[in-house]
N, C-alpha and C positions, 0 to 999 in steps of 0.2 A: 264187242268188248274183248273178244280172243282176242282178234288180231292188234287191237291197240295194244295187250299188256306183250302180245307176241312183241310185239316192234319197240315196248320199252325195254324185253330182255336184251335183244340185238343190240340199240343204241348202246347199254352197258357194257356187252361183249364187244362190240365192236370199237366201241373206246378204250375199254381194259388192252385189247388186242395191240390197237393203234401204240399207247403209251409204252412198250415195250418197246417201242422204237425212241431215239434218242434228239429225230428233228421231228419227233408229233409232239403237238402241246393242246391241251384240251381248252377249247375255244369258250367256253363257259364257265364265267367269273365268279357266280357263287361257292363253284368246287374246287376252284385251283389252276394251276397249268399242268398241275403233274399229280393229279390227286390219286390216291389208294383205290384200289375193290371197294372197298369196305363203304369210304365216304363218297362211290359212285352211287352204291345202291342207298347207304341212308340219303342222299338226295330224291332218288325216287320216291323212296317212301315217304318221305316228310313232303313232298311237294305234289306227288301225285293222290298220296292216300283217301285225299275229301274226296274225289272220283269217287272211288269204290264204297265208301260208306254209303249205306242204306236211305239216307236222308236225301242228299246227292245224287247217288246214284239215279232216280228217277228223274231227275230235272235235264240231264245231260241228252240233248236230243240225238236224232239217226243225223242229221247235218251236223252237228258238234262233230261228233263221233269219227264222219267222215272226212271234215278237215284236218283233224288229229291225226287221221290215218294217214293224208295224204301228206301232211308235214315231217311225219316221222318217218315214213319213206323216203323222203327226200333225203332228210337227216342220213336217215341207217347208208342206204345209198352212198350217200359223198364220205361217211366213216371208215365203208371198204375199199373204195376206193382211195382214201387216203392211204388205209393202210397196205394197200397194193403196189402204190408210191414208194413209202415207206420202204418194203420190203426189196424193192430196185436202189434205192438211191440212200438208206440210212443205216446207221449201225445198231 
């Protein structure tokens, strides 16, 4: 559970990061292409939060767990990279 909530900080950081460049656009349609802080993180919370409730939280297996981890490594991953892109080639 650390490291998933670990890897949902990064995703936001590394998105907020990205979007201060002016050829990144956030790839995910429920939030925008150029969405704020603010409605990065209330996306988390409002979409992740049944995770960590008490109810939830017990049903979520160690393979759950681990696919999540490994997706959003992927994710966090291509975000810095993007914005390593970003920082060569945008204003």
């Amino acid at each position: 559970w650390i490291t998933f909530t670990a890897l949902q900080l990064l995703d936001v950081h590394s998105t907020y990061e990205g979007l201060k460049y002016d050829c990144v656009y956030e790839g995910n349609p429920l939030v925008g292409t150029r969405p704020h802080l603010d409605r990065l993180i209330l996306h988390k919370v409002v979409f992740l939060s049944p995770m960590y409730l008490s109810g939830y939280y017990g049903r979520v297996t160690k393979e759950d767990l681990e696919w999540s981890i490994g997706l959003y490594t992927i994710v966090v991953a291509n975000n810095y990279d993007i914005v390593s892109q970003a920082k060569r080639n945008c204003n």
